[in-house]
C-alpha positions as CSV (number, residue, x, y, z in Angstrom):
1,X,13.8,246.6,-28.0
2,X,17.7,245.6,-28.2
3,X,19.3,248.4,-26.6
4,X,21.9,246.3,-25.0
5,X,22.3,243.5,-27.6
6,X,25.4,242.2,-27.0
7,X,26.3,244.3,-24.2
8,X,27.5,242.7,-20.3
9,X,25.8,244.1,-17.6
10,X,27.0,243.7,-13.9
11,X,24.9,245.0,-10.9
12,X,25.5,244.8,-7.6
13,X,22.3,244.1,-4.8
14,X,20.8,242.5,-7.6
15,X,18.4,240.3,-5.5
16,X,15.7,242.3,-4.6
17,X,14.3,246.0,-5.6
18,X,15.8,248.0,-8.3
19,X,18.8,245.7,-9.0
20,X,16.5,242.8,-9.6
21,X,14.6,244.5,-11.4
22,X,16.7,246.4,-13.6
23,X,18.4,243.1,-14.5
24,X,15.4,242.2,-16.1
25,X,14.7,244.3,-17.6
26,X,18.7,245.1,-19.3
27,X,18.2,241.1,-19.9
28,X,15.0,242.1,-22.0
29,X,16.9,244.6,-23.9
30,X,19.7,241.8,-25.1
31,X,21.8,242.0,-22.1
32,X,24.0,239.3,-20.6
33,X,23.7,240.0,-16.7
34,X,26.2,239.3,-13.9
35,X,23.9,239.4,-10.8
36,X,26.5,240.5,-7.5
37,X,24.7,240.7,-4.1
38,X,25.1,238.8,-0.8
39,X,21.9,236.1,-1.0
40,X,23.2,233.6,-3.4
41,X,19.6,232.0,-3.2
42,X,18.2,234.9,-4.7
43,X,20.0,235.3,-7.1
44,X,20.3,231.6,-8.5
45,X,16.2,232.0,-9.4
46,X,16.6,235.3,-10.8
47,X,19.3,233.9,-13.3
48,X,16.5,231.1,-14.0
49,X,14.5,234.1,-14.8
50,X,17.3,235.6,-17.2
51,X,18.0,232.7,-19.1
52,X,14.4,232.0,-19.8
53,X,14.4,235.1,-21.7
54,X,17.5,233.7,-23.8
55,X,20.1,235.9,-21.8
56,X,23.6,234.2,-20.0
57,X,23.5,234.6,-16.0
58,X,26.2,234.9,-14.2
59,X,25.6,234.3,-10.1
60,X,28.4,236.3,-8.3
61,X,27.7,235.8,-4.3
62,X,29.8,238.9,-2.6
63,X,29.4,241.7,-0.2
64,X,30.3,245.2,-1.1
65,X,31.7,246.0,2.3
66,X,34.1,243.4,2.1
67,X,37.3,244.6,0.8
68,X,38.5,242.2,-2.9
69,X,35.0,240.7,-3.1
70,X,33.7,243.3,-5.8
71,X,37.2,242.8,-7.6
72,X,36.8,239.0,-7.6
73,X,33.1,239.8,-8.9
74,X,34.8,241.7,-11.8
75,X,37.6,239.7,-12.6
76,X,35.1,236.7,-13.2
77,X,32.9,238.1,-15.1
78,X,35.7,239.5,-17.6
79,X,36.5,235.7,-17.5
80,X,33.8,234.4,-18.1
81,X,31.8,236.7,-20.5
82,X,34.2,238.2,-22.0
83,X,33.5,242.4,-21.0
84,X,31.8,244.9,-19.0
85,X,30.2,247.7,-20.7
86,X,27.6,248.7,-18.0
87,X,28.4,248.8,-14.3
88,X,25.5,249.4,-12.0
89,X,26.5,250.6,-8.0
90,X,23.1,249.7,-6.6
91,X,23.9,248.3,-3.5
92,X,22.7,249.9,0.0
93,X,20.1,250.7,2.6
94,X,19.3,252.9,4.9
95,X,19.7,253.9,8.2
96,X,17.0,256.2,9.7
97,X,16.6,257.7,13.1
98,X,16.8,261.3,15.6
99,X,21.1,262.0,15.7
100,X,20.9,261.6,19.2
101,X,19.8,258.2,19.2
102,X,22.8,257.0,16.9
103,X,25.7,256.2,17.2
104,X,29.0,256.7,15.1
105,X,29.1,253.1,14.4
106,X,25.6,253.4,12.9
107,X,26.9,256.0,10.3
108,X,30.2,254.3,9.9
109,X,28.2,251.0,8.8
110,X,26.1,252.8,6.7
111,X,28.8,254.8,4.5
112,X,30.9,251.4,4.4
113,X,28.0,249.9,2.4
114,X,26.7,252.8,1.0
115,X,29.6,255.3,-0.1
116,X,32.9,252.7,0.0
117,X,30.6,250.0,-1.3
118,X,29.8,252.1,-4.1
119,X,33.6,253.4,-4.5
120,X,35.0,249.8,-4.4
121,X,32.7,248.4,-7.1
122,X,33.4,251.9,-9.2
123,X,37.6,251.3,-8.6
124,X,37.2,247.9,-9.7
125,X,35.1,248.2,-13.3
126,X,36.7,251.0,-14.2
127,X,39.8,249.2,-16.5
128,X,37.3,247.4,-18.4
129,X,34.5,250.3,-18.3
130,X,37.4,252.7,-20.1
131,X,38.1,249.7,-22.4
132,X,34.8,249.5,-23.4
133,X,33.9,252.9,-23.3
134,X,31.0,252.2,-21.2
135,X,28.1,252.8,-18.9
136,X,28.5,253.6,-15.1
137,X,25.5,253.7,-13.5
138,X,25.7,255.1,-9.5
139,X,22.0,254.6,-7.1
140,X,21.8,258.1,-5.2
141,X,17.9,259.1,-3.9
142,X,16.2,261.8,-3.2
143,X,17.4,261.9,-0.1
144,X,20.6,262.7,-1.5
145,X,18.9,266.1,-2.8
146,X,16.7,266.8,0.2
147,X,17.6,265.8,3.9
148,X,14.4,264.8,6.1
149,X,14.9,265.1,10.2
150,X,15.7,261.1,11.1
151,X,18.0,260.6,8.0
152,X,21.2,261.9,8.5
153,X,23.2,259.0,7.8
154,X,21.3,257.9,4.6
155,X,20.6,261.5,3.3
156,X,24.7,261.6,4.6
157,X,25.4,258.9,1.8
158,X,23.6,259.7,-0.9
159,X,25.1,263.4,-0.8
160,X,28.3,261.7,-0.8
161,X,27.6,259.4,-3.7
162,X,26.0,261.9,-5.6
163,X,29.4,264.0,-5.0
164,X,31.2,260.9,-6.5
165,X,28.8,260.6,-9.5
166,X,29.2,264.5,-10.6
167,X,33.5,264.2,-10.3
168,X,33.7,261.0,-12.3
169,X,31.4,262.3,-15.3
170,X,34.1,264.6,-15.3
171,X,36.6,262.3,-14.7
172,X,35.6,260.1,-16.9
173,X,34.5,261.6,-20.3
174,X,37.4,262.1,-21.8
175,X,37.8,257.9,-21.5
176,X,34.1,257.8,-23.3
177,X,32.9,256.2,-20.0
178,X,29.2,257.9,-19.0
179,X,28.2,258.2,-15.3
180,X,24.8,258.1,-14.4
181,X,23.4,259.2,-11.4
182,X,20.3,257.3,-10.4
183,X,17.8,259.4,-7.8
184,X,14.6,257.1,-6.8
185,X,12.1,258.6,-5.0
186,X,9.9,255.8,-3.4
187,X,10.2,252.5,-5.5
188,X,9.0,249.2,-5.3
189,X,11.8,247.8,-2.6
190,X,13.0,245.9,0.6
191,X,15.0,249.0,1.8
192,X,12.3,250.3,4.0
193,X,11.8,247.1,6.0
194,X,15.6,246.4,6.2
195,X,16.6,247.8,9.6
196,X,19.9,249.9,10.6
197,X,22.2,247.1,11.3
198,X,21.3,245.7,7.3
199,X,18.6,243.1,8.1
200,X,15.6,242.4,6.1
201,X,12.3,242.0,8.3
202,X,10.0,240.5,6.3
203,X,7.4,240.4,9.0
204,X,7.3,244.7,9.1
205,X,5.0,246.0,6.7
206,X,5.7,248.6,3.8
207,X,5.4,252.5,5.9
208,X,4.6,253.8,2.6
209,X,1.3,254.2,1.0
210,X,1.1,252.4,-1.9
211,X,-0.6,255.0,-4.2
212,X,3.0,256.3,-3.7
213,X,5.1,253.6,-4.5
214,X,6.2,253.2,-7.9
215,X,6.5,249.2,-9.4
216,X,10.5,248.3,-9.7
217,X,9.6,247.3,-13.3
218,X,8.3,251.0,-14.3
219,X,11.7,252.9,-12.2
220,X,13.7,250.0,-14.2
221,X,12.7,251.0,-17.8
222,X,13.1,254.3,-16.5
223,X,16.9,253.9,-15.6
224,X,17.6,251.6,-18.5
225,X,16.5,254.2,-21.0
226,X,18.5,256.9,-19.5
227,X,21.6,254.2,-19.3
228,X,21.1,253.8,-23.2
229,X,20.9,257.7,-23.9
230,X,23.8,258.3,-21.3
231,X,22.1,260.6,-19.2
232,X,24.1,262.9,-16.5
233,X,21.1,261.8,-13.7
234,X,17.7,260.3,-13.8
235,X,15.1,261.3,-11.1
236,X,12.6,258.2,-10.7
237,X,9.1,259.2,-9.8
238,X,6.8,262.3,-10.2
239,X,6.9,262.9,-6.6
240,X,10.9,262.9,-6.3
241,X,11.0,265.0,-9.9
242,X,8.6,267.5,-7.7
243,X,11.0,267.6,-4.5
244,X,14.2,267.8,-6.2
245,X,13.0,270.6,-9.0
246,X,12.0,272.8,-5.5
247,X,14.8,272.0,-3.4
248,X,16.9,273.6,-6.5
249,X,14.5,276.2,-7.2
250,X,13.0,277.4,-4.1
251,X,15.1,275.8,-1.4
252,X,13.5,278.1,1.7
253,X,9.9,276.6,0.1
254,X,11.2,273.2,1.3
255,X,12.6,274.1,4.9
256,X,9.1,275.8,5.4
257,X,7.1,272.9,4.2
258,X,9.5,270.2,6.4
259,X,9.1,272.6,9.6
260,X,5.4,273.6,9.2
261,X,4.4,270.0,8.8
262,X,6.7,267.9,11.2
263,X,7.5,265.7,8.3
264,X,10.1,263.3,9.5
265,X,11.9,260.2,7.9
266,X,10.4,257.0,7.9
267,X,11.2,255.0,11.6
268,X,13.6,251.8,11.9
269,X,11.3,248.7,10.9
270,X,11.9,246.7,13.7
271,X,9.8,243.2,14.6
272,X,7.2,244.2,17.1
């Protein structure tokens, strides 16, 4: 498949997770990637990866929270290949835990990567998505459908960003510029051992079962395929397609099920 042939893809928290793996897989599908995300490391052997498949690479170290790194991303990679035509907001995590037990820096650090961070990378492709008429592609969740007690701030964020998301495919059309909302359910990923202050724990092990975790790869060919056909939103997993199709249709079905069961969000991965 060429889908993309010829096409510059740029993707931020591309080195690990969805990003990482959507940038293969847009690099299988005749895209030039520029890989943005804060571990340079990481991304210097997915480019390796990219090129191998006869793709360009372009490593972009930068942190979305930082204001004029994500417009430095941008500008070089106009520079250096040429255009944008597909902008993927996938940088984030999440911060979990009872409201009590927070505090407002804890949501303030989470919206500043996960809403602004979003909003910065969006206000910065936009000149060259419009020129292009391109592809803007925006990571929500499920979470951003369906709040779970213990996940205010992320559920908080991906409301937010799924907010943003519906305005600018309004915003937007006229231009010829697509948004694309992406909801994951639970996908092959870091973000559940990352704890609420943004830092990986490698040593914590993956709270989900993994009968229910879906491969990056798979959600990846998902979300390029709906990138291609410019789909409004794209619901990764059957379990997520499930949650979201009852919160819309039978929304009291779902506050039952949550109370009746004690179902909670997942707990901060912290080293034991």
């Amino acid at each position: 498949m060429s889908r993309f042939a010829g096409r510059v893809a740029l993707i931020t928290g591309a080195s690990s997770g969805i990003g990482a793996a959507l940038a293969r897989e847009l690099a299988r599908q005749g895209a030039d990637v520029v890989l943005v995300a804060r571990r340079a490391d990481r991304l210097a052997a997915l480019a390796r990866e990219i090129e191998g498949l006869g793709r360009r690479a372009l490593v972009l170290a930068a942190d979305v929270t930082v204001d004029g790194e994500v417009e430095r991303a941008v500008t070089a990679a106009q520079t250096t290949l040429g255009r944008l035509d597909v902008v993927v907001a996938n940088a984030g995590f999440g911060v979990v835990g009872p409201v009590e037990s927070l505090t407002l820096p804890d949501y303030r650090r989470q919206f500043e990567t996960n809403v602004f961070g979003v909003l910065r990378t969006v206000q910065a492709a936009l000149t060259p998505l419009k020129a292009s008429r391109g592809r803007l592609v925006i990571l929500g969740s499920v979470a951003g459908h369906i709040a779970s007690p213990g996940s205010s701030p992320y559920s908080m964020s991906k409301f937010a960003v799924r907010g943003l998301a519906e305005a600018l495919g309004h915003e937007l059309a006229a231009a010829g510029v697509s948004v694309t909302l992406v909801s994951p359910g639970f996908v092959e990923s870091e973000i559940r051992r990352v704890d609420n202050s943004g830092v990986f724990q490698p040593e914590v092990r993956e709270p989900v079962p993994a009968w229910l975790v879906v491969p990056a790869a798979r959600a990846a060919r998902s979300i390029a395929r709906a990138i291609a056909r410019r789909r409004r939103e794209v619901v990764i997993t059957g379990h997520g397609k499930l949650a979201v199709f009852a919160q819309r249709h039978a929304p009291w079905l779902v506050t039952a099920v949550i109370r009746a069961t004690g179902l909670r969000s997942r707990a901060e991965p912290v080293r034991r």
